[in-house]
BAVEX-995488 format. One record per residue (C-alpha): y, x, z; residue in three letters. Coordinates in steps of 0.25 Angstrom, whole numbers, plus 5000, padded with zeros to 4 digits. Each point is the difference from the previous one (the first is absolute). Layout:
BEGIN
YXZALA
...
***
This chain:
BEGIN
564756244854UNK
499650134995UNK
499050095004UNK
500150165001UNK
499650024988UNK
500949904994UNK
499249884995UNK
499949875005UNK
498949965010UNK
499449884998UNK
499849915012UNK
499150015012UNK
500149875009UNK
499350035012UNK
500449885007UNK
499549914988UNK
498550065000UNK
500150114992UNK
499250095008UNK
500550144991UNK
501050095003UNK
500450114992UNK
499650155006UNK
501050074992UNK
501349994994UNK
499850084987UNK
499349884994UNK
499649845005UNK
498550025002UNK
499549925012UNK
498850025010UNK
499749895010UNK
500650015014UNK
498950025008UNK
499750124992UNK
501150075006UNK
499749945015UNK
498750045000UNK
500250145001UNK
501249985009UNK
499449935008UNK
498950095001UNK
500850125003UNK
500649925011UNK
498649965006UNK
499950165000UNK
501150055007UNK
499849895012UNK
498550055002UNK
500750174997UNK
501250005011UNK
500750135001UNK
499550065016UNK
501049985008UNK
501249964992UNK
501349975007UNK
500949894999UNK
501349994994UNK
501149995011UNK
501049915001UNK
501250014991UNK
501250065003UNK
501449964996UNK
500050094987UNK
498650004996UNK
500449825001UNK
501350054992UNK
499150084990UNK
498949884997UNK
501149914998UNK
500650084989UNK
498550054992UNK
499849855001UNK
501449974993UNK
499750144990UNK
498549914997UNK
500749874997UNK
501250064992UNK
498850084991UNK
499149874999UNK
501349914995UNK
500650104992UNK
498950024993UNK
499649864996UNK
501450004995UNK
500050114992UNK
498849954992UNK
499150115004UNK
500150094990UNK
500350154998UNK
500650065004UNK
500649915012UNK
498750005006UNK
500250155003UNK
501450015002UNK
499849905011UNK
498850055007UNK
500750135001UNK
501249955006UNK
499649915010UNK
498650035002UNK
500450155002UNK
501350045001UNK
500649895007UNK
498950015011UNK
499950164999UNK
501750005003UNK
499749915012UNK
498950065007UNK
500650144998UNK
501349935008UNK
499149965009UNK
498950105004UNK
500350015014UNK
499149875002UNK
499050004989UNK
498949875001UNK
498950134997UNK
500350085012UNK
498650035008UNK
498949934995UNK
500350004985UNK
500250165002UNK
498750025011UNK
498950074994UNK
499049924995UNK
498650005005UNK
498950044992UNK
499549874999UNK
501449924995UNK
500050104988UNK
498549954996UNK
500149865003UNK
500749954991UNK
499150054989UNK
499249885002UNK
500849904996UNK
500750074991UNK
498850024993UNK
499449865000UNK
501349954995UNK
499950094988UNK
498649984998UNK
500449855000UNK
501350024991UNK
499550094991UNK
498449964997UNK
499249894998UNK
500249854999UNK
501449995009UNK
500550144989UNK
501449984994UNK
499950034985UNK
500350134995UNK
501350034992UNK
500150054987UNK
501350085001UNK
499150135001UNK
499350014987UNK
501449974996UNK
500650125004UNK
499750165001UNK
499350055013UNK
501750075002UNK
500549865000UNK
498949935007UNK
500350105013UNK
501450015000UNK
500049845000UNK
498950005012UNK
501050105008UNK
501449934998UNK
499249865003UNK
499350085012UNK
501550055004UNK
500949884997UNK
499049895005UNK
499050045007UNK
500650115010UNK
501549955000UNK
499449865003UNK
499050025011UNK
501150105007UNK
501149885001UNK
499149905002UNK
499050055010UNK
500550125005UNK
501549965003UNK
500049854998UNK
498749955008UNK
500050125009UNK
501549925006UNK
499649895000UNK
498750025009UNK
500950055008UNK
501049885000UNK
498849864999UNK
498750085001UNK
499050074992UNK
499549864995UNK
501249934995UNK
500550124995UNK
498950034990UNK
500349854995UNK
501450024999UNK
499950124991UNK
498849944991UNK
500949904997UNK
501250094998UNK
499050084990UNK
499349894992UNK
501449934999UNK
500850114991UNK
498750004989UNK
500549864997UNK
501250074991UNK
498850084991UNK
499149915000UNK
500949855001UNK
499849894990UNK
501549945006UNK
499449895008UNK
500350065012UNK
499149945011UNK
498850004990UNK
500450154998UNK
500150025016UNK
498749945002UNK
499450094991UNK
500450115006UNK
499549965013UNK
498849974998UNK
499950134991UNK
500950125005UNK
500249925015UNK
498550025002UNK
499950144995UNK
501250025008UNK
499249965013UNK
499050084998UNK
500950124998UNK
500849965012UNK
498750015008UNK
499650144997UNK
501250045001UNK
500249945014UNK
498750045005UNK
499850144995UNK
501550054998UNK
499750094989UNK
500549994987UNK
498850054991UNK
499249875002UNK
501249924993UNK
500450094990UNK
498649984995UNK
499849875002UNK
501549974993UNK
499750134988UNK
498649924997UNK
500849874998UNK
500750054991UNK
499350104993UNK
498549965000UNK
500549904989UNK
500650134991UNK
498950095002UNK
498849895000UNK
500449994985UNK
499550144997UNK
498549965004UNK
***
């Protein structure tokens, strides 16, 4: 199995006592798994003892919002599979997410707005304290992440490049993964399904739907070493997400969160 960039990965048997899994899929450096727990877990620990003030709960599910769950769930799969197909690589991996991480999903909740999963609480005007709470465990998990002993390595793609490069990559990587992503997956995909199993099972679900797909950018092509991985990688990242996302409804804590996964590594190598 190739990874994005092309090269061969070598393997990373979880289930056999290899306690590394990679952290990117530009190259097949490793950091313990606890290393990414830690500031997960963490974060999670935070947002239990920060709840939003008065935060309502998701209603029941009606008959389209059921329909419209179903089908995201079926858009996730379809992009998780078709990836690990393709091999990963450019530009599949774009073509892909646009289609049916976007598109698809943008068609048929514009078919469908008459009974959107977001209506009232998503849309209510937050309080002064759910736009502030989140910074704290936003913050620990960067602080965690990003420095000290748990810090992934820094990249050395930019002293590589020019100062034009290095931010146009940090935008299209912000735009194609960071933003597309946490839109679909939080924002539509969970948002449904809280409404469907509950707010619980839900941010499981799409964790699982997350941390699945990176198995096609970052496989060795044995498969259930591959999805192990990515579960105890990207699946716990993904519940951390899920959280905020759940208890907060606002989009900026995830964005940063996902941007830093992503970035920090880039940008670290300019220290």
């Amino acid at each position: 199995m190739r990874n994005k960039a092309g090269r061969f990965s070598p393997q990373h048997p979880t289930l056999g006592g290899n306690t590394g899994i990679r952290y990117s899929a530009d190259h097949t450096g490793t950091v313990p798994m606890w290393h990414r727990w830690i500031p997960a877990v963490t974060g999670l620990v935070l947002i239990r003892l920060l709840p939003p003030k008065a935060a309502p709960a998701a209603a029941p599910a009606r008959g389209n919002l059921r329909l419209q769950a179903v089908l995201l769930l079926a858009s996730a799969t379809l992009f998780a599979v078709a990836l690990w197909l393709s091999g990963g690589g450019e530009p599949a991996h774009t073509l892909l997410k646009l289609i049916l991480l976007l598109a698809v999903p943008a068609l048929l909740l514009r078919l469908s707005r008459r009974d959107r999963a977001d209506q009232g609480h998503i849309h209510e005007r937050p309080s002064a304290w759910r736009h502030y709470a989140p910074i704290a465990p936003v913050t620990a998990w960067l602080a965690l992440t990003y420095a000290g002993p748990l810090a992934v390595p820094a990249g050395d793609y930019a002293a590589r490049v020019d100062l034009v490069t290095l931010a146009l990559t940090v935008v299209v990587v912000f735009s194609v993964n960071s933003l597309l992503e946490e839109v679909f997956y939080r924002r539509w995909l969970q948002t449904r399904w809280e409404h469907v199993i509950g707010p619980r099972p839900a941010i499981v679900l799409t964790s699982l739907l997350w941390a699945a797909w990176h198995v096609g950018i970052q496989g060795t092509g044995h498969l259930v070493t591959d999805l192990s991985s990515a579960i105890v990688n990207q699946g716990v990242q993904g519940l951390f997400l899920g959280y905020l996302w759940s208890r907060y409804r606002l989009m900026w804590p995830i964005l940063v969160v996902h941007g830093a996964m992503n970035a920090a590594p880039l940008l670290l190598g300019m220290l």
